[in-house]
N, C-alpha and C positions, 0 to 999 in steps of 0.2 A: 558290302564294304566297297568303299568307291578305292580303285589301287592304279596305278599307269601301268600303260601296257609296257610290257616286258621288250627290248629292243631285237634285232633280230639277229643279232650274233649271239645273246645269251638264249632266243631259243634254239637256235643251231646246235651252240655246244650242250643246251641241255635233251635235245633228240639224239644227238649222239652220246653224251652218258648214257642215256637210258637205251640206245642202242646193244651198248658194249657191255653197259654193269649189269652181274646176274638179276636174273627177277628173284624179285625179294617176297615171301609172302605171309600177310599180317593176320596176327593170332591174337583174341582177346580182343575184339572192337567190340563185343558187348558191356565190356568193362568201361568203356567210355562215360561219363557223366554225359546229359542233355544238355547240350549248350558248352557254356564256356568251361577250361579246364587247364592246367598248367600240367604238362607229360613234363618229366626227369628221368632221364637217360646215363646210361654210359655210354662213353665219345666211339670206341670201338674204331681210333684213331678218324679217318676220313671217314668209316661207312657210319656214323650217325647220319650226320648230315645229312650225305646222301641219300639216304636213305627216308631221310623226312622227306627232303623236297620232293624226291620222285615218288612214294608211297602213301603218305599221309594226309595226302588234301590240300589241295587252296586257300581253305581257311584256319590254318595253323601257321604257326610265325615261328621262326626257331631263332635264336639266342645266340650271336656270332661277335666275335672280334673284332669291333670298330674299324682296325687300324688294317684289315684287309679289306675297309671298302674304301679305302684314300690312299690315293696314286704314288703319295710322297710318302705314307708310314707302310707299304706294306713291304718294301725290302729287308729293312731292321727287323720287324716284327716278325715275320715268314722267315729271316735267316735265323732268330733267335729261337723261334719257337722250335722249328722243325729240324734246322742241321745244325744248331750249334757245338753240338756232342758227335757230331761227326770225326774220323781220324783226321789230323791237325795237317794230315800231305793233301787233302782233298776238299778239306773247308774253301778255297778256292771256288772251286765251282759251283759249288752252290751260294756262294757270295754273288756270282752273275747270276744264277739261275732265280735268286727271290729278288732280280731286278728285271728276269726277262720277265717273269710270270706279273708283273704288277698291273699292266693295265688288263691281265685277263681278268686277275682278281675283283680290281674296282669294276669291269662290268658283269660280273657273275655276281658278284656279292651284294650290289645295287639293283639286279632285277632279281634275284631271288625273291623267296619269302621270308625275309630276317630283317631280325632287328638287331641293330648294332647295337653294341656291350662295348663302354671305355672304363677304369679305374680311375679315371679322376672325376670333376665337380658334374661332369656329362652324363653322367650313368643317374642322374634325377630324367635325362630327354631318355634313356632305355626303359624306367620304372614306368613313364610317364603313355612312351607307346604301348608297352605292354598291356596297360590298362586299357588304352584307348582299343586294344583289337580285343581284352576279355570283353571289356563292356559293349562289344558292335556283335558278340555271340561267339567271337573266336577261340582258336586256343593258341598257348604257346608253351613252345619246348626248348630246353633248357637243358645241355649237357654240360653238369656243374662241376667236374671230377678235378681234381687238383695231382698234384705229383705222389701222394703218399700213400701205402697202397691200403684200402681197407679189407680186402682178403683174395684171394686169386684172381675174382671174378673180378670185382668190381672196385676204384679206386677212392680215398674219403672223399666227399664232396663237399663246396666249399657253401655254406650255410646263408650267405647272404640274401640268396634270391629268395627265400619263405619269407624277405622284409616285402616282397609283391603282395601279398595276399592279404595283409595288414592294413595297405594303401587298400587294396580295391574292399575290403570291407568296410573302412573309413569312407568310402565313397558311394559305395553302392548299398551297407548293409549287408552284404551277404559273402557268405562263407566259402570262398574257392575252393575246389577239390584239387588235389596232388597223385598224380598218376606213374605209377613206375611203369619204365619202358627198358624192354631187353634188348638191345642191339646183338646179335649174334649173325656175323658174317660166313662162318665156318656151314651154318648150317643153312642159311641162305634168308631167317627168318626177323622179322621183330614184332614181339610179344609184350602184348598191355596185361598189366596188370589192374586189381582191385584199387580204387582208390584212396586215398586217405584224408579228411577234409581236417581244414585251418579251424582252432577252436580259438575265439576269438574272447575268448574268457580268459584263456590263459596267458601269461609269461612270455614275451617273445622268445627269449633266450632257450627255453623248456620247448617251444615249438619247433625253435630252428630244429634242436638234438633231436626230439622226439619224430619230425615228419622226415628230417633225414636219412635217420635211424631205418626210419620206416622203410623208405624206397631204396636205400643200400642192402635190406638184408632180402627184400621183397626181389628183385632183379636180380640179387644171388641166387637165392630159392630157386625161381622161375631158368636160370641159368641149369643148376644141379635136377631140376626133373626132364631139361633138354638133351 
């Protein structure tokens, strides 16, 4: 994959993550398909992420929030997502604090390996790269969990990203596989599961539930024999 080299502040800050964050250690890489493959995850607040970038390879792309790799949306974005349920004496400070952290953002989140995710007419240029790194042999990961919770473990996930696997079968003919992935911070580890392929006979709608289904009860499972 041809990619730009990473600039030298984001490898600094990313030697020193990996300095400081525990080492993480991965369970279930025989579970990986050969070649390309879409992992789904729970976010396990920051340590998904993290947790890709530092552990899982170079040629995996993970699935991020547009609006923190641009200078001007990641205040709003970072103050809504993360403190806005904060106690209303202190909301304050993190009003400046998701304006100091903005340009760390736009350069960690521009030499990572992600692909930026927007909610409006942009999210065809997210379907579009995502293809473009399955079909060069890559993979991409995707922590899809939404606010409501589907059981202790792990959160529902929002169904839209299994519309990826439809595009790249339109395109390529062939059937992506869907991999659940345990983020578990407490125990220092993340754990791949079995994976579950896109049947491209069926029903979109029946796929979304049914491969979702699949990697929300699969991640729990894999959670409950941890």
């Amino acid at each position: 994959m041809n990619e730009k080299k990473p600039s030298g502040l984001f490898r600094a800050v990313k030697a020193l993550v990996r300095a400081v964050y525990p080492k993480i250690t991965v369970e279930g890489l025989e579970n990986l398909p050969a070649g390309e493959a879409v992992l789904v995850g729970n976010h396990a607040q920051i340590h998904g992420p993290i947790s890709a970038e530092l552990y899982l390879g170079d040629d995996r792309w993970t699935w991020c929030a547009g609006q923190m790799m641009h200078l001007k949306e990641v205040p709003t974005y970072a103050y809504q997502d993360f403190w806005s349920k904060k106690p209303g004496y202190i909301r304050w400070f993190f009003k400046i604090v998701s304006y100091l952290i903005a340009p760390l953002s736009q350069c960690v989140f521009n030499n990572a390996h992600t692909i930026p995710v927007y909610k409006d007419k942009r999210i065809f240029e997210t379907f579009q790269d995502s293809l473009d790194k399955l079909k060069e042999g890559g993979s991409v990961i995707i922590f899809p969990e939404e606010y409501t919770e589907h059981n202790n473990i792990v959160h529902n996930f929002q169904q839209g990203f299994v519309a990826l696997a439809k595009r790249y079968y339109r395109e390529t003919g062939m059937e992506v596989s869907f991999v659940p992935l345990y983020v578990c911070p407490a125990l220092k580890k993340l754990v791949i599961g079995k994976p579950i392929r896109y049947d491209s006979a069926a029903k979109m709608a029946d796929e979304q539930k049914r491969i979702c289904d699949y990697l929300m009860n699969e991640i729990s499972e894999m959670a409950y024999q941890q």
